[in-house]
C-alpha positions in Angstrom: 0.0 0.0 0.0 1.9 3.1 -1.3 -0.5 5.2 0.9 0.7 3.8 4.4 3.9 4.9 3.3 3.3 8.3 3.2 3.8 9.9 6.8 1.0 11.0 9.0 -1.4 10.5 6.3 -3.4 8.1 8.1 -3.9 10.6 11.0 -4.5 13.3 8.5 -7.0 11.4 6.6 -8.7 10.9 10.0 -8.5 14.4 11.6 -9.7 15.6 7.9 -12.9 13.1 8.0 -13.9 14.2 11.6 -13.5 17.3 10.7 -16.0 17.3 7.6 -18.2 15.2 9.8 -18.7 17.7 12.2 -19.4 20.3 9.7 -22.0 18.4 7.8 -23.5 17.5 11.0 -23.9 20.6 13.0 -26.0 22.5 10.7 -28.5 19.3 11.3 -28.0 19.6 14.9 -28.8 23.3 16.0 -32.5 23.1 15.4 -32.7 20.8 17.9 -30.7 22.1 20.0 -32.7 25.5 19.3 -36.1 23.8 20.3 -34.5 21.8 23.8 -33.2 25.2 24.6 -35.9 27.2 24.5 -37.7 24.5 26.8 -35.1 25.1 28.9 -35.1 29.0 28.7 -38.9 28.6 29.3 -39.1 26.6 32.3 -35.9 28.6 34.3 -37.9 31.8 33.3 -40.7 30.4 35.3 -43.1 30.1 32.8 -44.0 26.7 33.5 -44.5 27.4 36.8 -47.5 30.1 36.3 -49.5 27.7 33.5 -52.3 25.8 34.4 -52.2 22.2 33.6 -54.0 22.2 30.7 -52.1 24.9 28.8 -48.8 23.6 30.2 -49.2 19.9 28.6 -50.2 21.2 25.4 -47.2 23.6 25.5 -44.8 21.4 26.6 -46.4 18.6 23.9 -45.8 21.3 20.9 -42.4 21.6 21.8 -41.8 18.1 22.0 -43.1 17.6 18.5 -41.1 20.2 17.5 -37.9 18.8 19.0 -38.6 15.1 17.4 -39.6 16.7 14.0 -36.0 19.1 13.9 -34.5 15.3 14.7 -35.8 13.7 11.1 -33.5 15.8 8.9 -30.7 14.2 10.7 -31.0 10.7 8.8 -29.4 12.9 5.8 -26.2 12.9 7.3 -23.1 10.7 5.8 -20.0 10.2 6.2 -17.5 11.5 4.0 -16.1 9.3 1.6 -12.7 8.4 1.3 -12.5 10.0 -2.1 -14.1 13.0 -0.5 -11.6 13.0 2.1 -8.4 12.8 -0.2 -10.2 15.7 -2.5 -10.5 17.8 0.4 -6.7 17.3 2.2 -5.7 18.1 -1.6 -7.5 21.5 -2.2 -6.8 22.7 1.9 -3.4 22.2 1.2 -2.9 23.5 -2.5 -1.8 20.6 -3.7 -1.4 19.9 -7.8 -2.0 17.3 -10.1 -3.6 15.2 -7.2 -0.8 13.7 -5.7 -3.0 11.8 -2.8 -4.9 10.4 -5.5 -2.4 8.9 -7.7 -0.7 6.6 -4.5 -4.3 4.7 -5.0 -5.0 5.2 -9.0 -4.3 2.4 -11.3 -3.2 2.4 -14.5 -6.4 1.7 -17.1 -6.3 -0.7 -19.3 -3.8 -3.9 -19.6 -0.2 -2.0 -20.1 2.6 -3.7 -20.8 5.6 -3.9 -18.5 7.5 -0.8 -19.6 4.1 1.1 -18.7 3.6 -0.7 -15.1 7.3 0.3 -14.5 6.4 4.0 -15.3 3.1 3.8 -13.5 4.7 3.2 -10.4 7.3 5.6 -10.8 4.5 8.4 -11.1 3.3 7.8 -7.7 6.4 7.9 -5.7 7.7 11.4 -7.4 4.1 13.0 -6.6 4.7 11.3 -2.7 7.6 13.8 -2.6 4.9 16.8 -2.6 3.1 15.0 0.5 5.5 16.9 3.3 4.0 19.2 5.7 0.0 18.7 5.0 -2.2 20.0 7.5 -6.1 18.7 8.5 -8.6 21.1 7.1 -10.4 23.0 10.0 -14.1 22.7 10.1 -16.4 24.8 8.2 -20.3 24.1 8.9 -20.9 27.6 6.7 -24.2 27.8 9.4 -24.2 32.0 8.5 -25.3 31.1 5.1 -28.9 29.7 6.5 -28.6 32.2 8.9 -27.4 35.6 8.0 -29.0 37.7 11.2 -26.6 35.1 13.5 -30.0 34.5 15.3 -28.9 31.2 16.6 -26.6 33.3 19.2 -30.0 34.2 20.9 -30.7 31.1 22.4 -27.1 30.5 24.0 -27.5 34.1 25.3 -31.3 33.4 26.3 -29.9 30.6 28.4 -27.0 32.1 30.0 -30.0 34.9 31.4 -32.7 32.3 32.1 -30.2 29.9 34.2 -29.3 33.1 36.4 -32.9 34.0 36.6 -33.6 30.8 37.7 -31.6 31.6 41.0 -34.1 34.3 41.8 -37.4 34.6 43.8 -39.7 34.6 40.8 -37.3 32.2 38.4 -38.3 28.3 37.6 -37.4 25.4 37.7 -37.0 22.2 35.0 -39.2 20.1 37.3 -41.8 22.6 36.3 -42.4 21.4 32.9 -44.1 18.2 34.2 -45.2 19.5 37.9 -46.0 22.6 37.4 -47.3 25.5 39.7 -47.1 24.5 43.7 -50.1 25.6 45.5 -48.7 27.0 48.4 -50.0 25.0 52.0 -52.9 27.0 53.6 -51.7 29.2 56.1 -53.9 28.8 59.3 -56.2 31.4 61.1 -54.7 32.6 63.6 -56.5 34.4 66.6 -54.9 36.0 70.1 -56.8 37.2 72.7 -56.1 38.4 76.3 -57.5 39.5 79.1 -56.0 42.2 81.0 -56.4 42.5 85.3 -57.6 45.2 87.2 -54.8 48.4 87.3 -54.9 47.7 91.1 -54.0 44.4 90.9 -50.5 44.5 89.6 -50.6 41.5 86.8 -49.4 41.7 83.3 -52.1 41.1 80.7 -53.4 37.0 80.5 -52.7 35.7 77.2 -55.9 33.0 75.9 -54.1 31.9 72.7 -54.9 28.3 72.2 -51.8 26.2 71.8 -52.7 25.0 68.6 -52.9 29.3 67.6 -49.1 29.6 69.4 -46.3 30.9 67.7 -43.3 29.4 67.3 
């Protein structure tokens, strides 16, 4: 395999794949992530918590359906190819005359011996070019489907939500399938006294029941 023989292109070719994986795959990603964070940014802002039950399951259900319908463009996603992978490490890097390429092309054809010698002569001059390569950087290109850079609102919507969420009047993630708490019923309470004659010198009788006592 004239391939293996070529320094860290093994790594490369893996570094390169992942690489274009992640950018083919992230654009498929962030509405989903979109939907699960504004479920999040929802229920720390305390939303949840106010509802009734009614309007909260049928909120919470449309999101839901949201989040499982964002999932079904994800069976698009491939894998690069290998071809794909040796075209992109050759156009990162400026490379001519496809030098990756020709350590795997065969000759067409049935040539004769002379042409099988010169065949593999080709691949091991254009091996010489294969010297300091680099792994192309991801590019997922997510500003051309979003030119406004809207999808910075929901990271900065949950950054504010989560710190609200610290707060008297912020939520919870519990909320989204309890949600509000009926506070306990706070009982009556009623004090009464009796106070003595001046002349005899007492301090007021308290008639509190016990049950009525403060703490």
């Amino acid at each position: 395999d004239r391939e293996s023989s070529v320094p860290g292109l093994t790594g490369l070719r893996t570094m390169t794949g992942l690489s274009m994986a992640f950018e083919r795959l992230w654009p498929l990603l962030l509405p989903p992530l979109v939907t699960a964070s504004t479920l999040l940014i929802l229920s720390w802002a305390g939303l949840f918590r106010t509802l009734p039950e009614m309007p909260r399951l049928i909120f919470v259900g449309a999101l839901a359906v949201a989040f499982l319908a964002s999932l079904w463009p994800i069976r698009r996603f491939r894998f690069p190819a290998t071809h794909e992978i040796t075209a992109r490490i050759e156009a990162s890097n400026a490379l001519k005359h496809q030098p990756i390429s020709a350590q795997t092309d065969k000759p067409a054809g049935s040539p004769d011996d002379f042409a099988n010698a010169l065949w593999r002569e080709h691949p091991a001059r254009m091996s010489s070019s294969l010297t300091g390569l680099a792994a192309s950087t991801p590019e997922p290109k997510t500003h051309e489907q979003d030119r406004f850079a809207l999808r910075a609102l929901p990271a900065l919507g949950l950054a504010v939500a989560f710190a609200w969420s610290f707060g008297s009047s912020g939520g919870r993630i519990s909320d989204i399938w309890t949600g509000p708490q009926a506070a306990p019923p706070v009982p009556p309470r009623i004090d009464a006294w009796v106070t003595p004659p001046r002349y005899t010198g007492k301090a007021p009788i308290f008639l509190t029941s016990a049950q009525n006592a403060g703490p």
